[in-house]
N, C-alpha and C positions, 0 to 999 in steps of 0.2 A: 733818836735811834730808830725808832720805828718810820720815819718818813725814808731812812736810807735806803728801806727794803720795800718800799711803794712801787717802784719800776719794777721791778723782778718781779713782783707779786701780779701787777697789771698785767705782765708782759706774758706770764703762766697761764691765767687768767681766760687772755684775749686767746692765745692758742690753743687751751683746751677748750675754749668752743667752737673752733675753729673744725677740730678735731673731731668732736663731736655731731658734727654736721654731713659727715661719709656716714655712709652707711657701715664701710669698713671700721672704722676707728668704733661707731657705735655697737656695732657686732662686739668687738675685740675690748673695747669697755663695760659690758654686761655680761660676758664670760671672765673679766677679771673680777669684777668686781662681786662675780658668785662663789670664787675663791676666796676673795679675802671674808666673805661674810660666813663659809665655811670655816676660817681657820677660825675669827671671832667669836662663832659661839658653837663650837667644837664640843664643850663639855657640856652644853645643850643635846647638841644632836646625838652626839656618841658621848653619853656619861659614863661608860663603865672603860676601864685600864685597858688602853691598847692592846696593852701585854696579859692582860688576863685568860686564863688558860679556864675552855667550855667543855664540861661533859656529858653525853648525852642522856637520856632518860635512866639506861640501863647501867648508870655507873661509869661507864667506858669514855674515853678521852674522846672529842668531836674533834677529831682528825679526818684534815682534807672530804669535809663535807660538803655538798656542792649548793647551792644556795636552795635558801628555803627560807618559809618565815619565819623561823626563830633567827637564822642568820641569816641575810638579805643578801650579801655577797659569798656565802660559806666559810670556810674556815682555810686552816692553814695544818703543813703537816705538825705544828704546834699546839693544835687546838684553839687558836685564835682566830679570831672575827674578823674576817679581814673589810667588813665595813667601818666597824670603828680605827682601824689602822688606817684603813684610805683617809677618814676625814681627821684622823689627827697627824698624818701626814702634811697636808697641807698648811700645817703651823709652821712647819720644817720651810716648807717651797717658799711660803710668803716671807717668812726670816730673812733665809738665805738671798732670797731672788731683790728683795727693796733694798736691804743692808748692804748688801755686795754691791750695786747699781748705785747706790747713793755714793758710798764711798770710795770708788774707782771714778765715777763722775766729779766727783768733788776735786778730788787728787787729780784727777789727768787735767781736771779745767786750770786751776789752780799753778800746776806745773806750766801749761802751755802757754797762759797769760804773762808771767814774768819770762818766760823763756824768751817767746815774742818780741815783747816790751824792752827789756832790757839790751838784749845781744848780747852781742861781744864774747866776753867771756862766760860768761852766766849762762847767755845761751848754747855755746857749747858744752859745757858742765851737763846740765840737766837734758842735753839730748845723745850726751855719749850715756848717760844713765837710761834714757829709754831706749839704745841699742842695745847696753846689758841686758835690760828686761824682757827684750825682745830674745836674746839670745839663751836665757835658759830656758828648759824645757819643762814644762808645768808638769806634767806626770811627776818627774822625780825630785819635783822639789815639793809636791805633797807626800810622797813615800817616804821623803826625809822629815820631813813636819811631823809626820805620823809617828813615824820611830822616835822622833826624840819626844816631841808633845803629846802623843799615843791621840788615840783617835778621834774625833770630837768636830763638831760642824762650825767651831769656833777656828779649827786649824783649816777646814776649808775656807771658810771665810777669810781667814786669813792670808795663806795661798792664793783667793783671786784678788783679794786686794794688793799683795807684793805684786804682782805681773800684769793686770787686768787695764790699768790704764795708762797703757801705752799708748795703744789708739788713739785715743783721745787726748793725749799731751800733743802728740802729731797734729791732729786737724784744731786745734784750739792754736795751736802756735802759727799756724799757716794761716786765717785768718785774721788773730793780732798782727802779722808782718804788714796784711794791707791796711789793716783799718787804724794803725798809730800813724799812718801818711795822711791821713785823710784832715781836708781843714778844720773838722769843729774838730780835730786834737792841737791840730796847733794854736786854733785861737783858746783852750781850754789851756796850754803851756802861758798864751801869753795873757791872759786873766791872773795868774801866778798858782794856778791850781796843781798838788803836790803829783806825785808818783803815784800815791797810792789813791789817791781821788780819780786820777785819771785813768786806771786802771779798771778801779771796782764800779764806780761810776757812769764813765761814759764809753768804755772799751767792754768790757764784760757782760752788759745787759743787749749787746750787740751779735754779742756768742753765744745768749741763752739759747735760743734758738737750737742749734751744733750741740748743745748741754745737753737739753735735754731730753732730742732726738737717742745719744748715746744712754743716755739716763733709762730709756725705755725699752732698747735692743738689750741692754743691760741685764736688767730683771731676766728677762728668758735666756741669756748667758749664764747666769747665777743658777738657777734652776737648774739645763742642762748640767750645768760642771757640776753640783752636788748629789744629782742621781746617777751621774755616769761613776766617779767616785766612789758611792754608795755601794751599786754596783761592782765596783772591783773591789769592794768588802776594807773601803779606807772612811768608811762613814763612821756617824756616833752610834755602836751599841746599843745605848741607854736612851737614844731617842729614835721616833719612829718616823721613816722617813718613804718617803716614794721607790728612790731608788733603792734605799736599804729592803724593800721589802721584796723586788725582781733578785734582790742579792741570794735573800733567803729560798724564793722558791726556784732559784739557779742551783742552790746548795742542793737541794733537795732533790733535785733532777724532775722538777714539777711543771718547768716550762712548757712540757707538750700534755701532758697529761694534766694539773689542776688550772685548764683556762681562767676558772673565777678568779685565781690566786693573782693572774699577773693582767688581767686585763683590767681591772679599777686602779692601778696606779700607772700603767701603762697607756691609758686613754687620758686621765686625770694629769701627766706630763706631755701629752701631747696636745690636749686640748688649752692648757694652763700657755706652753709656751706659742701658740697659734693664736691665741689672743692678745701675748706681747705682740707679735710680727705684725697682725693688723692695725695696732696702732701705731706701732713702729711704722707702718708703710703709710697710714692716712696723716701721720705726724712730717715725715721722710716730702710728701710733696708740698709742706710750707717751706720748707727748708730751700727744696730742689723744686724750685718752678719749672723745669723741664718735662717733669714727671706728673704733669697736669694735663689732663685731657681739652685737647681745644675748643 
């Protein structure tokens, strides 16, 4: 079992240091990787309740306070920290942004390999399914999620997983078209080697590549779509999140007047999803040898 998953693991492997080797990808690798070690030891850095309401010396609520040492980032018109919400926010982004990326990469690869491989019928089937997916409009079919499943980062997640890998059923099946012509498939046919060998085996570890390019623009798709979300106040409540927190000082009409409030999460998304992109782009020229400097 474990020697099945030797290619893909090599294949990960060889291209993450490949990746590593731009200066891009290594930028956009050590700003990910200051996130994810944010969201890790979170109840390290920021041990006290996101949601915990601060008051000042004199009794009174620390309402929209502007930073200072007692609060690094100031507060919120809530009375909350909004340093500890930035860094528990990022529990939210890392969630959202691998979970969503994994499972839309999985599913669209997945889709796109048998679509490929098979034809015929089959393949029509599952690409009149990725015209439907293509054809509803995300907005309103998370405002349906919401109503009926009420509000929760699980309904986003869910939401990008029903629609999100389209794309990727697309360019994974375009692909398998050429490479099930190719001779080591037919000498792999004529060994007596089954469907699904020839698929997982010597077809698929071909498209890693195309995977997990998408697998990486993903994560800062995930991201964006649950603070924009957040944002139009369809986030979870009960957990604290980037964009949920632009929701609030939107609510509050704080946007021009408590800068503290919305620039740690508002840099924090912008910095978070500019580190996918550079890997995505030092990832993007193994892929596309065109996009390689002579």
């Amino acid at each position: 079992m474990v020697s099945g998953y030797l290619p893909y693991l090599q294949i990960i492997k060889n291209q993450v240091q490949i990746v590593l080797q731009d200066f891009s990808g290594k930028l956009g690798a050590c700003i990910l990787l200051f996130f994810v070690l944010l969201a890790l030891f979170a109840p390290v850095i920021a041990p006290n309740d996101p949601f915990k309401v601060y008051s000042r010396e004199d009794g009174s609520l620390a309402k929209m306070d502007p930073p200072s040492s007692k609060h690094w980032f100031g507060t919120t018109h809530y009375a909350r920290d909004v340093f500890n919400q930035t860094i528990w926010g990022s529990r939210v982004a890392i969630l959202i942004g691998f979970l969503s990326a994994f499972s839309v990469t999985l599913i669209g690869t997945v889709i796109g390999l048998i679509s490929g491989y098979y034809g015929g019928k089959i393949d029509d089937l599952l690409m009149r399914l990725t015209d439907i997916a293509y054809g509803i409009p995300f907005l309103p079919l998370c405002i349906l999620l919401v109503a009926i499943l009420k509000p929760s980062i699980w309904n986003i997640l869910l939401a990008i997983i029903l629609l999100f890998w389209r794309t990727t059923a697309r360019v994974i099946r375009s692909q398998v078209l050429s490479l099930k012509e190719r001779p080591f498939i037919w000498s792999a046919k004529a060994t007596g080697a089954g469907d699904l060998r020839i698929l997982f085996v010597h077809i698929a570890p071909n498209v890693l590549p195309l995977s997990l390019l998408y697998l990486a623009l993903g994560v800062g798709w995930g991201v964006m779509t649950e603070a924009s979300l957040s944002f139009l106040g369809l986030g979870d409540p009960m957990k604290i999140s980037w964009g949920g927190m632009l929701y609030d000082a939107f609510q509050m009409a704080a946007m021009r007047t408590a800068w503290w409030w919305i620039l740690p999460p508002g840099i924090s998304i912008a910095l978070f999803v500019v580190s996918v992109f550079l890997l995505g782009r030092s990832y993007e020229e193994i892929v596309n040898p065109r996009l390689r400097e002579p």
